[in-house]
C-alpha positions in Angstrom: -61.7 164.1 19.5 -65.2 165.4 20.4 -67.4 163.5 22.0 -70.4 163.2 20.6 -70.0 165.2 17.4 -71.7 162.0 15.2 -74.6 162.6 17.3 -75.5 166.1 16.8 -73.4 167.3 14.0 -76.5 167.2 12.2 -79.0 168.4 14.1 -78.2 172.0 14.6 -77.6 174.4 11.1 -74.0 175.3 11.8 -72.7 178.1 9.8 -69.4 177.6 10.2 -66.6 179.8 8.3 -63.5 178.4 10.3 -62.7 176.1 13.0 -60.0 176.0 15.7 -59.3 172.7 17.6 -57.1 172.8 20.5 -55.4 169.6 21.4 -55.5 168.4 17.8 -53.8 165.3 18.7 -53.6 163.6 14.7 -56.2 165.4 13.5 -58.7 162.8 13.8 -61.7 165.5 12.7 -60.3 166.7 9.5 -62.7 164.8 7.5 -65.4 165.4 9.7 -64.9 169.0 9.8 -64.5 168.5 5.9 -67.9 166.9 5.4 -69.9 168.8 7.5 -69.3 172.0 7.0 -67.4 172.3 3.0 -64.1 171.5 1.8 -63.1 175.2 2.0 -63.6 175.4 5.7 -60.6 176.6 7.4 -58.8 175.2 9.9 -56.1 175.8 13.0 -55.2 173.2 14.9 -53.1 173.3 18.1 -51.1 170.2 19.0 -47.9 170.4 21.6 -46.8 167.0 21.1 -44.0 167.0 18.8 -44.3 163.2 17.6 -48.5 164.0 17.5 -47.6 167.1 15.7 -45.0 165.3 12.7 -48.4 163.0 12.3 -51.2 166.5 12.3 -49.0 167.7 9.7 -48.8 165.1 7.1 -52.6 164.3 7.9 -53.4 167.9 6.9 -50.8 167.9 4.1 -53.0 167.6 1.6 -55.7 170.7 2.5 -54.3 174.2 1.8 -57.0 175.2 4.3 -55.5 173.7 7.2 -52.6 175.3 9.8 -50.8 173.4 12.0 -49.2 175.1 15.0 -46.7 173.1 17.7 -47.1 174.5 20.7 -49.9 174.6 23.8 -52.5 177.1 25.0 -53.2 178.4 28.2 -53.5 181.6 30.1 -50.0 183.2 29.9 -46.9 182.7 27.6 -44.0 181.0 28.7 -43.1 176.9 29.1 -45.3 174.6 30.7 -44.9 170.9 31.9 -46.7 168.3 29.9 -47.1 164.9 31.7 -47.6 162.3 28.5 -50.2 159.3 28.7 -47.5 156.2 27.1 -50.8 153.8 26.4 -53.6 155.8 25.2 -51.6 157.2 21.4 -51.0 160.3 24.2 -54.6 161.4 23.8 -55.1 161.6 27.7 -51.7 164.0 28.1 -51.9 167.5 29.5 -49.9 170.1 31.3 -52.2 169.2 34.1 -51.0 166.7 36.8 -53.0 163.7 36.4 -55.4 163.8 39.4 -58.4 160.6 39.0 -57.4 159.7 35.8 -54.7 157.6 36.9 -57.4 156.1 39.2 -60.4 155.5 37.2 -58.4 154.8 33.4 -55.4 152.6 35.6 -54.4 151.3 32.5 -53.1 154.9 31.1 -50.0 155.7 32.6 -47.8 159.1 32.9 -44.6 158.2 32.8 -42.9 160.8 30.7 -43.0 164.9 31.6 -41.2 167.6 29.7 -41.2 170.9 29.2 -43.1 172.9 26.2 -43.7 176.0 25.0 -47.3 177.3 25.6 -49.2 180.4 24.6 -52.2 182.4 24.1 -54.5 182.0 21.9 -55.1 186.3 21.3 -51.4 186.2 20.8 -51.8 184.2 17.0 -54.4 186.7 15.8 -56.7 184.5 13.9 -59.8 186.0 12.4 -61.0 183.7 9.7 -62.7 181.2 12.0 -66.3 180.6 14.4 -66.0 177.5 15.8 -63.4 176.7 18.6 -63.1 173.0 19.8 -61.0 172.4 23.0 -59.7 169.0 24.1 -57.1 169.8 26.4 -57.9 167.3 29.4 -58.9 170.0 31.7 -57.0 172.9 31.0 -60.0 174.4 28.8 -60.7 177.4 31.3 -56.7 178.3 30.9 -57.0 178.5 27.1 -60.2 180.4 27.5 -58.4 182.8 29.5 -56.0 183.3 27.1 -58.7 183.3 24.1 -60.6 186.8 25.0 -60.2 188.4 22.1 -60.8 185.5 20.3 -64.1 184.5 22.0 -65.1 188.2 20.8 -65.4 185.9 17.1 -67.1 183.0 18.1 -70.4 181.3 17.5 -69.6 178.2 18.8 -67.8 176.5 21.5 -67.4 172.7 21.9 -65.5 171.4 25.0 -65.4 168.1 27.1 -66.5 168.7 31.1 -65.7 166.2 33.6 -67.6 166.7 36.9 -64.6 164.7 38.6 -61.1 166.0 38.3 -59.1 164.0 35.9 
């Protein structure tokens, strides 16, 4: 989810033509993304979690606009670890060890780690899009890595940035 977007979403004149959101998670911007910028605004969203992913997909069943792709970002291609919050709807999950999280949020626990596939973002080729939202609990700078190409196309960037490692 991004933080903050009721705040600003309306202050700035966005002219967005397409949206990618990394660590979709259920999709819980769809309508905002909807209402702010058009009903025709394309989508891509980016969700490794394959229970998350069953729930991203019917919740963008009904827009023809919106794609839906099971599998993580980063840097390189290959499989990853992901290390799954169980008490947080596995919003707080990443293929990043939990560092302070487990310290500050004690209530969110990792119990459960597997392994996933994970790509780059360059390697899906998507053109029809400005916007790129990442909410990957830290591993932003890895999908940037693998988004060069990509970044080449975009206007605007919206990320969360923790000054403590989480």
């Amino acid at each position: 989810m991004i933080v903050g977007f009721e705040n600003y979403k309306d202050s700035y004149d966005f002219n967005v033509s397409g949206i990618i959101h990394v660590g979709a998670h259920i999709g819980q911007e769809h309508q905002d993304y909807k209402n702010t910028f058009g009903e025709s605004v394309r989508t891509h969203w980016f969700e490794p979690l394959p229970e998350m992913y069953q729930e991203l997909v019917k919740n963008l069943s009904h827009d023809e606009n919106a794609k839906a792709y099971n599998i993580a970002l980063g840097e390189r291609q290959g499989t990853t670890t992901i290390y799954v919050d169980n008490e947080n709807g596995g919003q707080s999950s990443s293929v990043l060890k939990p560092a302070k999280h487990k310290e500050i949020f004690s209530h969110i626990k990792f119990d459960n780690s597997f392994e996933i596939d994970i790509a780059r973002l360059d390697d899906f080729n998507i053109k029809d899009v400005n916007m790129l939202v990442l909410d990957v609990q830290g591993n932003e700078l890895n999908v940037i890595k693998g988004a060069t190409r990509t970044l080449s196309r975009i206007d605007y960037l919206f990320t969360e940035f923790n000054t403590v490692e989480m």
